[in-house]
C-alpha positions in Angstrom: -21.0 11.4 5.7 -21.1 15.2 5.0 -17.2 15.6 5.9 -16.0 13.6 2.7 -17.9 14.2 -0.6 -16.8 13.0 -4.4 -15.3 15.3 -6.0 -14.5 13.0 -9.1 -14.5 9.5 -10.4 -11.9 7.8 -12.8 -12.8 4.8 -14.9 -11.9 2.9 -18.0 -14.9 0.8 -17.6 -17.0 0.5 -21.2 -20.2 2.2 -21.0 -23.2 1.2 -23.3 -24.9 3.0 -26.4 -26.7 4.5 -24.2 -24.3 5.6 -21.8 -26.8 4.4 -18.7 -24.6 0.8 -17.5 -21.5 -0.7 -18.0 -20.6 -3.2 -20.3 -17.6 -4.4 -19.4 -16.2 -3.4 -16.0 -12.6 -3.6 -15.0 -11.5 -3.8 -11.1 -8.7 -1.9 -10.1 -6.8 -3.8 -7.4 -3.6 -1.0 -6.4 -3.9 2.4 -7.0 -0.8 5.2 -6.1 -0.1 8.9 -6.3 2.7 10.9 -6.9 4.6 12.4 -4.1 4.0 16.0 -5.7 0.4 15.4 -6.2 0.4 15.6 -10.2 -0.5 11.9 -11.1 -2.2 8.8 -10.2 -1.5 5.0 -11.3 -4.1 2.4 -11.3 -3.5 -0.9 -11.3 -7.1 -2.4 -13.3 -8.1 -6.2 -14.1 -7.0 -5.6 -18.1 -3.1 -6.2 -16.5 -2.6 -2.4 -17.5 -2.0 0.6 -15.2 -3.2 3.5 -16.8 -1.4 6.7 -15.2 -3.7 10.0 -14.7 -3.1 12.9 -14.8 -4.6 14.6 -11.7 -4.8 18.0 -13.1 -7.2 17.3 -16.2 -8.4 13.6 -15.1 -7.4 12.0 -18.4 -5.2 8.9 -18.8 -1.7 9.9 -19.8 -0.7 7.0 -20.7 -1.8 3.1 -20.3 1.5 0.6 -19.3 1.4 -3.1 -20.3 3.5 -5.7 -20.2 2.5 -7.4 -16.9 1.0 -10.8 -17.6 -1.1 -11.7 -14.7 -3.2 -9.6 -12.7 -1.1 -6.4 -11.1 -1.1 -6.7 -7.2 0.5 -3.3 -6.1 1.5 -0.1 -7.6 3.7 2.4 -5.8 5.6 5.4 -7.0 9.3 6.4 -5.9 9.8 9.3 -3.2 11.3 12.0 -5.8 8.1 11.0 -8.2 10.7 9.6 -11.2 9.9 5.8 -11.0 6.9 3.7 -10.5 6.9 -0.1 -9.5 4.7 -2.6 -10.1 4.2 -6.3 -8.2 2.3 -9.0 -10.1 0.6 -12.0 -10.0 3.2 -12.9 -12.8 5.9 -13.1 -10.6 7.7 -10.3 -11.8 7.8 -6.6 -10.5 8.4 -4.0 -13.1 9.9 -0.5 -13.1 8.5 2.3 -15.3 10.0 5.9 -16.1 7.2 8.2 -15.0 7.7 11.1 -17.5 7.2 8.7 -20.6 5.7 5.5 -19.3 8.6 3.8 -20.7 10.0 0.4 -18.9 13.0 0.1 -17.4 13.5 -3.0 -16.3 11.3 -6.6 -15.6 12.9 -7.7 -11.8 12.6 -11.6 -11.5 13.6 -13.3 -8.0 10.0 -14.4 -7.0 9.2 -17.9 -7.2 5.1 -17.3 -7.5 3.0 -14.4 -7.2 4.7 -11.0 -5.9 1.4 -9.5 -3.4 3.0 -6.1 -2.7 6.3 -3.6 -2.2 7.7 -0.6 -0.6 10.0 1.7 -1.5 12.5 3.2 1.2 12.5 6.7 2.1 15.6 7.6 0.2 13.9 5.8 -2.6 17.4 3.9 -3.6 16.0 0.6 -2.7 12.8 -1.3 -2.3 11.7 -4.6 -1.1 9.0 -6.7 -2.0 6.9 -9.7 -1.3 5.1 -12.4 -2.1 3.1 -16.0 -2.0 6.6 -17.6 -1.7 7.5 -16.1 1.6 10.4 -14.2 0.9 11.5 -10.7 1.0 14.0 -9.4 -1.3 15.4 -6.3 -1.6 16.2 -4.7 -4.9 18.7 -1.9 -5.3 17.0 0.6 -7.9 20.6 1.3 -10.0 23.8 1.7 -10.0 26.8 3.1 -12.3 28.8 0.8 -14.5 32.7 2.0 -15.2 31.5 4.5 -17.6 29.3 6.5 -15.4 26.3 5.2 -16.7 22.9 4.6 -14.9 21.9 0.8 -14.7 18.9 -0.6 -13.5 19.3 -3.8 -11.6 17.5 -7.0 -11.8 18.8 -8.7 -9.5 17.7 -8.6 -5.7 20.9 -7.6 -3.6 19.2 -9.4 -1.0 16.5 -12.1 0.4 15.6 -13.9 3.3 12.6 -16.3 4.6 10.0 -13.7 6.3 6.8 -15.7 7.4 5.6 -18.8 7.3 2.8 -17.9 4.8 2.4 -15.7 2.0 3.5 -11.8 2.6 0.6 -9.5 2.0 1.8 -6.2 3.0 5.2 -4.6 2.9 5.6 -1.0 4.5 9.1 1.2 5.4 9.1 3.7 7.9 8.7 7.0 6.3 11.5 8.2 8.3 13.9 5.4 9.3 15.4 3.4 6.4 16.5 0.4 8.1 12.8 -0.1 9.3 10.9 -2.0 7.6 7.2 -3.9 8.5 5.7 -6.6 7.4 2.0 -8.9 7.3 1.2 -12.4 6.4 -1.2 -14.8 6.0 0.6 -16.5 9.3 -1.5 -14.2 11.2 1.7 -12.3 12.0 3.1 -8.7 11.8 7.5 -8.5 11.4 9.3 -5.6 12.3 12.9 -6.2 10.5 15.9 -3.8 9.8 16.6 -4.7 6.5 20.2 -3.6 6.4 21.2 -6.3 9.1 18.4 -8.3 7.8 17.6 -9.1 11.6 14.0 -9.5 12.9 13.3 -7.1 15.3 9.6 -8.8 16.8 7.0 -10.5 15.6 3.0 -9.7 16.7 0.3 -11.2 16.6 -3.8 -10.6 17.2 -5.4 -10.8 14.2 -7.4 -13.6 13.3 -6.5 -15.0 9.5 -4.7 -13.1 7.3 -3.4 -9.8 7.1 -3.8 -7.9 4.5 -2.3 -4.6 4.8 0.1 -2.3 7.5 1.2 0.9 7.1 3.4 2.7 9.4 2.4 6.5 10.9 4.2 9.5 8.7 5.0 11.2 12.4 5.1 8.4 14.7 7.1 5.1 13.2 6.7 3.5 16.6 2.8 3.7 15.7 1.7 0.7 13.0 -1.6 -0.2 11.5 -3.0 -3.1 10.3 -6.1 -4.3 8.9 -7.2 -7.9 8.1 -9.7 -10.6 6.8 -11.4 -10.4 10.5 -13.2 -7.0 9.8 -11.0 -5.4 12.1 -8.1 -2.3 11.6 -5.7 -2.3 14.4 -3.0 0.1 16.1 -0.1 -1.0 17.8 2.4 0.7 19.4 5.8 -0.3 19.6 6.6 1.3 22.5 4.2 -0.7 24.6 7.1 -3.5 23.9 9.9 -4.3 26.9 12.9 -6.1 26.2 11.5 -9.3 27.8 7.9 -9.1 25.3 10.6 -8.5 22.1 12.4 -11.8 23.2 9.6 -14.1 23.5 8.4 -12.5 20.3 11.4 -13.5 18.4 11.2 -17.5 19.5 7.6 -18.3 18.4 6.7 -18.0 14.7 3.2 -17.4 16.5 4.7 -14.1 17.7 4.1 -12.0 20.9 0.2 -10.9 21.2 0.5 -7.0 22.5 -2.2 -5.4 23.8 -3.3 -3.0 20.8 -6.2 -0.8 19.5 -9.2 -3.1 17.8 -11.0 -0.9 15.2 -14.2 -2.0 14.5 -16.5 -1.3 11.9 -16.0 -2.8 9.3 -18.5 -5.9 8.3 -16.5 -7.9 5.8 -13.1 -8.2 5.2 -10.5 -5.0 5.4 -8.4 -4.9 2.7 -6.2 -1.5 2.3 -5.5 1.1 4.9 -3.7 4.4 4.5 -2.5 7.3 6.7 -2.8 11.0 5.7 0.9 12.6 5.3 0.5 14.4 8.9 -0.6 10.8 10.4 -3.8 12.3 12.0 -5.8 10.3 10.0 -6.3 6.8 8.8 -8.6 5.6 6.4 -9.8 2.0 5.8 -11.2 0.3 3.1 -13.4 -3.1 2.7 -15.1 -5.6 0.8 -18.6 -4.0 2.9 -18.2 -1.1 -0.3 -17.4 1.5 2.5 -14.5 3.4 3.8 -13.8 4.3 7.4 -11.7 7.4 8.6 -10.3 6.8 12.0 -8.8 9.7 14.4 -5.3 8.3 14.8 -4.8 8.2 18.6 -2.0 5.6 20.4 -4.0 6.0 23.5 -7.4 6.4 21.9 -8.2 6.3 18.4 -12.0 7.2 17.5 -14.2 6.9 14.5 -13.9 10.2 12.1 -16.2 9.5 9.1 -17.5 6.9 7.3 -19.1 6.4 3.9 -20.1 3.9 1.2 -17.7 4.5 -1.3 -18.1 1.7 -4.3 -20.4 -0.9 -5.5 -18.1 -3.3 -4.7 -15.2 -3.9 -2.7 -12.6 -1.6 -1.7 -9.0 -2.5 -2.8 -7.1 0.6 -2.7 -6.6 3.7 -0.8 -4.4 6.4 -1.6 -4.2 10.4 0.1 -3.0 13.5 -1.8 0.2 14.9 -0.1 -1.6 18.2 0.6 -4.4 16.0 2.3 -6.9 17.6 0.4 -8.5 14.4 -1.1 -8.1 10.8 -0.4 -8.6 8.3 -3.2 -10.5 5.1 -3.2 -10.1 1.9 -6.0 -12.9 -0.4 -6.2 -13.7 -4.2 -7.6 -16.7 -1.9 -9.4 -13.7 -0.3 -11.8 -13.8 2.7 -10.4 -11.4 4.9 -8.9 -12.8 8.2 -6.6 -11.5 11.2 -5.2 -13.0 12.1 -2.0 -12.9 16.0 -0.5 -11.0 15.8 3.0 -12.2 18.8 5.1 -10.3 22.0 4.8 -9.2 21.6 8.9 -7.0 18.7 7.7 -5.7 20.0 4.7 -1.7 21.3 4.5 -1.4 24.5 5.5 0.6 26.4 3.1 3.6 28.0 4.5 
Protein backbone atom coordinates (compact mmCIF):
# COMPACT_ATOMS: atom_id res chain seq x y z
CA UNK A 1 0.00 0.00 0.00
CA UNK A 2 1.24 3.51 -0.91
CA UNK A 3 -1.36 5.14 1.76
CA UNK A 4 0.62 3.78 4.83
CA UNK A 5 4.50 3.84 4.70
CA UNK A 6 7.13 3.18 7.82
CA UNK A 7 8.15 5.97 9.09
CA UNK A 8 10.19 4.11 11.99
CA UNK A 9 10.92 0.87 13.70
CA UNK A 10 11.56 0.21 17.41
CA UNK A 11 13.48 -2.82 18.62
CA UNK A 12 15.48 -4.20 21.43
CA UNK A 13 16.30 -7.21 19.39
CA UNK A 14 20.41 -8.03 19.55
CA UNK A 15 21.90 -7.44 16.28
CA UNK A 16 25.26 -9.32 15.18
CA UNK A 17 28.95 -8.03 14.71
CA UNK A 18 28.07 -7.28 11.70
CA UNK A 19 24.98 -5.58 12.28
CA UNK A 20 23.25 -7.57 9.07
CA UNK A 21 20.75 -10.32 11.34
CA UNK A 22 19.49 -10.74 14.64
CA UNK A 23 20.81 -12.74 17.21
CA UNK A 24 18.49 -12.91 19.55
CA UNK A 25 14.91 -11.67 18.85
CA UNK A 26 12.44 -10.67 21.37
CA UNK A 27 8.50 -10.67 20.44
CA UNK A 28 6.50 -8.00 21.70
CA UNK A 29 2.98 -9.30 22.57
CA UNK A 30 1.00 -5.61 23.90
CA UNK A 31 2.11 -2.48 22.85
CA UNK A 32 0.24 1.10 24.17
CA UNK A 33 0.56 4.78 23.74
CA UNK A 34 -0.03 7.69 25.70
CA UNK A 35 -3.16 9.56 25.44
CA UNK A 36 -1.01 12.82 24.71
CA UNK A 37 1.01 11.10 22.07
CA UNK A 38 4.57 11.44 24.00
CA UNK A 39 5.33 7.68 24.80
CA UNK A 40 4.90 4.20 23.88
CA UNK A 41 5.04 0.83 26.15
CA UNK A 42 5.98 -2.43 24.80
CA UNK A 43 5.25 -5.36 26.23
CA UNK A 44 8.52 -7.87 24.77
CA UNK A 45 9.16 -11.70 25.42
CA UNK A 46 12.25 -10.70 28.04
CA UNK A 47 8.91 -10.07 30.71
CA UNK A 48 10.10 -6.27 30.43
CA UNK A 49 8.13 -3.33 28.91
CA UNK A 50 10.45 -0.88 27.83
CA UNK A 51 8.67 2.64 27.62
CA UNK A 52 9.66 5.00 24.41
CA UNK A 53 9.89 7.96 24.10
CA UNK A 54 8.09 8.94 20.88
CA UNK A 55 9.75 12.14 20.37
CA UNK A 56 13.54 10.82 20.13
CA UNK A 57 12.65 6.90 19.69
CA UNK A 58 14.88 5.86 22.59
CA UNK A 59 13.84 3.63 25.52
CA UNK A 60 13.25 5.72 28.58
CA UNK A 61 13.16 3.35 30.66
CA UNK A 62 12.83 -0.70 30.78
CA UNK A 63 10.16 -2.02 33.80
CA UNK A 64 10.58 -5.51 35.27
CA UNK A 65 9.22 -7.27 37.77
CA UNK A 66 6.60 -9.37 35.85
CA UNK A 67 7.45 -13.02 36.05
CA UNK A 68 5.76 -14.64 33.09
CA UNK A 69 5.21 -13.36 29.82
CA UNK A 70 3.23 -9.79 29.83
CA UNK A 71 -0.19 -10.22 28.03
CA UNK A 72 -1.48 -6.56 27.80
CA UNK A 73 -0.21 -3.08 28.33
CA UNK A 74 -2.46 -0.09 28.56
CA UNK A 75 -1.99 3.39 29.79
CA UNK A 76 -4.56 5.48 32.01
CA UNK A 77 -6.80 8.30 30.24
CA UNK A 78 -4.85 11.43 31.96
CA UNK A 79 -1.40 9.52 30.77
CA UNK A 80 -0.13 9.16 34.74
CA UNK A 81 -0.41 5.37 35.17
CA UNK A 82 0.31 2.37 33.01
CA UNK A 83 -1.07 -1.31 33.77
CA UNK A 84 0.22 -4.32 32.93
CA UNK A 85 -1.68 -8.10 32.77
CA UNK A 86 0.47 -11.16 32.89
CA UNK A 87 0.80 -14.51 32.35
CA UNK A 88 1.98 -14.48 36.17
CA UNK A 89 -1.26 -13.84 37.38
CA UNK A 90 -0.73 -10.61 38.60
CA UNK A 91 -1.38 -7.08 36.89
CA UNK A 92 0.92 -4.35 37.88
CA UNK A 93 0.58 -0.57 38.08
CA UNK A 94 3.57 1.70 37.17
CA UNK A 95 4.07 5.62 37.62
CA UNK A 96 4.66 6.81 34.08
CA UNK A 97 6.98 9.85 34.80
CA UNK A 98 9.60 7.52 36.67
CA UNK A 99 8.80 4.00 35.80
CA UNK A 100 8.47 3.41 39.36
CA UNK A 101 5.80 0.53 40.71
CA UNK A 102 3.03 1.18 42.44
CA UNK A 103 1.47 -1.63 43.36
CA UNK A 104 1.47 -5.78 42.23
CA UNK A 105 -2.80 -6.46 42.10
CA UNK A 106 -3.40 -10.23 42.83
CA UNK A 107 -7.17 -11.68 42.53
CA UNK A 108 -6.54 -13.87 39.39
CA UNK A 109 -6.37 -17.44 39.88
CA UNK A 110 -4.09 -18.19 36.51
CA UNK A 111 -3.04 -16.15 33.78
CA UNK A 112 -4.51 -12.40 33.50
CA UNK A 113 -5.03 -12.14 29.12
CA UNK A 114 -5.92 -8.49 29.02
CA UNK A 115 -7.57 -5.08 30.75
CA UNK A 116 -9.26 -1.81 30.30
CA UNK A 117 -9.26 1.17 31.91
CA UNK A 118 -12.60 3.26 32.26
CA UNK A 119 -12.94 6.49 30.71
CA UNK A 120 -12.67 8.50 33.90
CA UNK A 121 -9.60 6.34 34.41
CA UNK A 122 -10.66 5.65 38.35
CA UNK A 123 -11.18 2.05 37.72
CA UNK A 124 -10.23 -0.76 35.51
CA UNK A 125 -11.18 -4.34 35.02
CA UNK A 126 -9.38 -7.10 33.84
CA UNK A 127 -9.48 -10.73 32.65
CA UNK A 128 -8.21 -13.76 32.42
CA UNK A 129 -7.88 -17.86 31.84
CA UNK A 130 -9.99 -18.23 35.02
CA UNK A 131 -13.09 -16.65 33.70
CA UNK A 132 -13.55 -13.90 35.86
CA UNK A 133 -13.72 -10.19 35.68
CA UNK A 134 -12.72 -8.05 38.41
CA UNK A 135 -12.72 -4.69 38.79
CA UNK A 136 -9.98 -2.78 40.62
CA UNK A 137 -10.50 0.72 41.99
CA UNK A 138 -7.08 2.55 41.06
CA UNK A 139 -6.79 4.51 44.80
CA UNK A 140 -8.28 5.92 47.34
CA UNK A 141 -7.52 8.33 50.49
CA UNK A 142 -6.76 6.87 53.84
CA UNK A 143 -7.83 9.22 57.08
CA UNK A 144 -4.89 11.37 56.48
CA UNK A 145 -5.45 12.39 53.03
CA UNK A 146 -3.11 10.31 51.58
CA UNK A 147 -3.18 8.55 48.10
CA UNK A 148 -3.36 4.60 48.38
CA UNK A 149 -3.20 2.32 45.69
CA UNK A 150 -5.50 -0.69 46.08
CA UNK A 151 -4.85 -4.27 45.58
CA UNK A 152 -7.67 -5.59 46.12
CA UNK A 153 -10.48 -5.93 43.36
CA UNK A 154 -13.72 -4.06 44.68
CA UNK A 155 -15.44 -6.44 42.56
CA UNK A 156 -15.71 -9.90 40.48
CA UNK A 157 -18.04 -11.96 38.95
CA UNK A 158 -18.06 -15.25 36.50
CA UNK A 159 -18.10 -13.74 32.80
CA UNK A 160 -17.79 -16.74 30.24
CA UNK A 161 -17.56 -19.99 30.22
CA UNK A 162 -13.86 -19.94 28.84
CA UNK A 163 -10.96 -17.94 29.20
CA UNK A 164 -11.53 -13.91 28.69
CA UNK A 165 -9.36 -12.64 25.84
CA UNK A 166 -10.40 -9.12 25.39
CA UNK A 167 -11.74 -6.53 27.73
CA UNK A 168 -12.85 -3.04 26.23
CA UNK A 169 -15.03 0.15 27.99
CA UNK A 170 -16.86 2.41 26.04
CA UNK A 171 -14.82 5.40 25.51
CA UNK A 172 -17.76 7.32 26.44
CA UNK A 173 -20.11 5.44 28.81
CA UNK A 174 -18.46 4.14 32.03
CA UNK A 175 -20.90 1.61 33.00
CA UNK A 176 -20.25 -0.05 29.58
CA UNK A 177 -18.14 -2.37 29.41
CA UNK A 178 -17.39 -5.43 26.44
CA UNK A 179 -16.15 -8.51 26.54
CA UNK A 180 -14.53 -11.81 24.25
CA UNK A 181 -13.86 -15.38 25.08
CA UNK A 182 -12.76 -18.39 24.05
CA UNK A 183 -16.65 -19.57 24.44
CA UNK A 184 -17.10 -18.07 21.10
CA UNK A 185 -19.04 -15.35 22.80
CA UNK A 186 -19.05 -11.41 22.93
CA UNK A 187 -20.72 -9.84 26.74
CA UNK A 188 -21.95 -6.50 26.83
CA UNK A 189 -22.13 -5.87 30.86
CA UNK A 190 -22.65 -2.63 32.97
CA UNK A 191 -20.17 -3.04 35.42
CA UNK A 192 -21.63 -0.85 38.10
CA UNK A 193 -24.79 -3.21 38.38
CA UNK A 194 -22.60 -5.96 37.34
CA UNK A 195 -25.59 -7.12 35.10
CA UNK A 196 -25.22 -8.74 31.68
CA UNK A 197 -26.64 -6.76 29.13
CA UNK A 198 -26.48 -9.58 25.96
CA UNK A 199 -24.45 -12.06 24.90
CA UNK A 200 -23.41 -12.60 20.80
CA UNK A 201 -22.26 -14.91 19.09
CA UNK A 202 -20.74 -15.66 15.25
CA UNK A 203 -17.39 -16.27 15.42
CA UNK A 204 -16.04 -19.57 15.10
CA UNK A 205 -13.30 -20.38 18.08
CA UNK A 206 -11.97 -17.94 20.00
CA UNK A 207 -12.05 -14.38 20.21
CA UNK A 208 -9.33 -12.72 20.50
CA UNK A 209 -9.86 -9.08 20.71
CA UNK A 210 -13.02 -6.21 20.64
CA UNK A 211 -12.88 -2.86 20.76
CA UNK A 212 -15.65 -0.46 20.96
CA UNK A 213 -16.06 2.73 18.26
CA UNK A 214 -14.50 6.21 19.85
CA UNK A 215 -17.93 7.93 18.20
CA UNK A 216 -20.36 5.29 18.06
CA UNK A 217 -20.38 2.82 21.44
CA UNK A 218 -23.39 1.03 19.89
CA UNK A 219 -20.78 0.02 17.07
CA UNK A 220 -18.23 -3.08 18.40
CA UNK A 221 -15.56 -4.90 16.66
CA UNK A 222 -14.19 -8.07 17.00
CA UNK A 223 -11.63 -10.15 15.50
CA UNK A 224 -10.88 -13.91 16.08
CA UNK A 225 -8.92 -17.23 15.40
CA UNK A 226 -11.37 -17.74 12.16
CA UNK A 227 -9.46 -15.08 10.06
CA UNK A 228 -12.31 -12.90 10.22
CA UNK A 229 -12.89 -9.01 11.92
CA UNK A 230 -16.41 -8.32 12.54
CA UNK A 231 -18.85 -5.22 13.23
CA UNK A 232 -21.78 -5.41 15.12
CA UNK A 233 -24.25 -3.11 15.92
CA UNK A 234 -26.06 -2.90 18.93
CA UNK A 235 -28.83 -1.27 17.68
CA UNK A 236 -29.76 -4.04 15.29
CA UNK A 237 -30.87 -5.71 18.91
CA UNK A 238 -34.83 -5.68 19.95
CA UNK A 239 -35.83 -6.34 23.32
CA UNK A 240 -37.04 -9.90 22.39
CA UNK A 241 -33.14 -10.80 20.60
CA UNK A 242 -31.52 -9.21 24.10
CA UNK A 243 -33.73 -11.79 26.05
CA UNK A 244 -32.96 -14.84 24.37
CA UNK A 245 -29.43 -13.61 24.38
CA UNK A 246 -29.30 -13.58 28.11
CA UNK A 247 -30.66 -17.45 28.57
CA UNK A 248 -28.15 -19.29 26.37
CA UNK A 249 -24.43 -19.19 27.33
CA UNK A 250 -24.27 -19.77 23.42
CA UNK A 251 -25.63 -16.29 23.08
CA UNK A 252 -27.91 -14.60 20.39
CA UNK A 253 -26.20 -14.77 16.73
CA UNK A 254 -27.00 -11.08 15.16
CA UNK A 255 -26.64 -10.53 11.83
CA UNK A 256 -23.20 -8.43 11.64
CA UNK A 257 -20.49 -7.24 9.22
CA UNK A 258 -17.84 -10.39 8.26
CA UNK A 259 -14.46 -8.79 7.40
CA UNK A 260 -12.47 -10.83 5.36
CA UNK A 261 -9.05 -10.80 4.50
CA UNK A 262 -7.16 -11.94 6.65
CA UNK A 263 -5.56 -15.72 5.98
CA UNK A 264 -4.56 -16.82 9.44
CA UNK A 265 -5.64 -15.95 12.58
CA UNK A 266 -6.61 -12.16 13.69
CA UNK A 267 -5.18 -11.23 16.68
CA UNK A 268 -5.48 -7.28 17.69
CA UNK A 269 -7.69 -4.73 16.22
CA UNK A 270 -7.79 -1.01 16.91
CA UNK A 271 -9.93 2.06 15.95
CA UNK A 272 -8.51 5.45 15.11
CA UNK A 273 -9.70 8.19 17.87
CA UNK A 274 -12.43 9.65 15.24
CA UNK A 275 -13.62 5.89 14.73
CA UNK A 276 -13.33 6.16 10.85
CA UNK A 277 -10.96 3.66 10.78
CA UNK A 278 -10.06 0.25 11.96
CA UNK A 279 -7.06 -1.50 11.66
CA UNK A 280 -6.41 -5.32 12.04
CA UNK A 281 -3.65 -7.23 12.65
CA UNK A 282 -2.62 -11.14 12.03
CA UNK A 283 -0.53 -13.96 12.33
CA UNK A 284 -0.56 -13.74 7.93
CA UNK A 285 2.39 -10.74 8.96
CA UNK A 286 -0.08 -8.13 7.50
CA UNK A 287 -2.29 -5.40 8.69
CA UNK A 288 -5.65 -4.46 7.26
CA UNK A 289 -7.34 -0.91 7.48
CA UNK A 290 -11.03 -1.12 7.16
CA UNK A 291 -13.44 2.00 6.35
CA UNK A 292 -15.65 1.80 9.44
CA UNK A 293 -19.24 1.74 8.10
CA UNK A 294 -22.39 0.12 10.25
CA UNK A 295 -24.10 -0.33 7.06
CA UNK A 296 -21.08 -0.96 4.88
CA UNK A 297 -17.65 -1.22 5.93
CA UNK A 298 -14.99 -1.56 2.99
CA UNK A 299 -11.43 -2.40 2.72
CA UNK A 300 -8.97 0.90 3.10
CA UNK A 301 -5.44 -0.38 2.88
CA UNK A 302 -3.57 -3.17 3.42
CA UNK A 303 0.14 -4.11 3.95
CA UNK A 304 2.64 -6.63 5.14
CA UNK A 305 3.73 -5.20 8.15
CA UNK A 306 6.27 -7.91 10.10
CA UNK A 307 8.04 -11.02 9.56
CA UNK A 308 5.99 -12.64 11.79
CA UNK A 309 2.81 -12.34 13.46
CA UNK A 310 1.00 -9.36 14.34
CA UNK A 311 0.13 -9.01 18.14
CA UNK A 312 -0.40 -5.47 18.73
CA UNK A 313 -1.94 -2.37 17.28
CA UNK A 314 -1.93 0.86 18.65
CA UNK A 315 -3.00 4.67 16.77
CA UNK A 316 -1.47 8.06 17.79
CA UNK A 317 -4.23 10.38 19.14
CA UNK A 318 -3.69 12.88 16.40
CA UNK A 319 -4.11 9.83 13.86
CA UNK A 320 -1.05 10.54 12.27
CA UNK A 321 0.53 7.08 12.63
CA UNK A 322 -0.68 3.82 13.76
CA UNK A 323 1.65 1.36 15.37
CA UNK A 324 2.20 -2.22 14.81
CA UNK A 325 4.00 -5.00 17.42
CA UNK A 326 5.20 -8.14 15.90
CA UNK A 327 6.34 -11.93 17.04
CA UNK A 328 9.60 -10.62 14.76
CA UNK A 329 10.52 -8.07 17.96
CA UNK A 330 9.74 -5.29 16.22
CA UNK A 331 7.52 -2.55 16.89
CA UNK A 332 6.61 0.10 13.60
CA UNK A 333 5.10 3.26 13.12
CA UNK A 334 3.19 3.51 10.11
CA UNK A 335 2.26 7.12 8.23
CA UNK A 336 -1.73 7.51 8.18
CA UNK A 337 -2.57 9.84 5.31
CA UNK A 338 -2.83 13.46 6.09
CA UNK A 339 -6.97 13.26 5.07
CA UNK A 340 -7.25 11.33 8.32
CA UNK A 341 -5.11 13.09 10.42
CA UNK A 342 -6.63 15.61 13.48
CA UNK A 343 -7.27 18.75 12.28
CA UNK A 344 -5.89 21.28 14.48
CA UNK A 345 -8.25 23.65 15.80
Amino acid sequence: SKAFTLHQSLSTNKVDLNNQVYSELFPVWSIAITPNGLQLAAACADNRIHLWCLTYYKILVSLTGHGDTIWHVQYSPDNRFLASASADGTIRLWEVDTGLPLSILRGHANWVWCLSFSPDGMTFVSGGADTRLFVWQLYSTDETGQTVFNNYPSQMWPAHAKSIHGVAFSPKDPRKLITCSSDETIGVWDVQSYELKCRLRGHLGTINAVALCPMNDNLIASCGEDHTVRLWSLRDLTAESVEKSKRTDAGYCLPHHILKGHTEAVWTISFSSDGRLLASGSSDCSVRIWNVSAKQPTLNAHFKAHAAWVRSLAWTGDRHFVCSAGTDGVVSMWNVPKKYHRSER
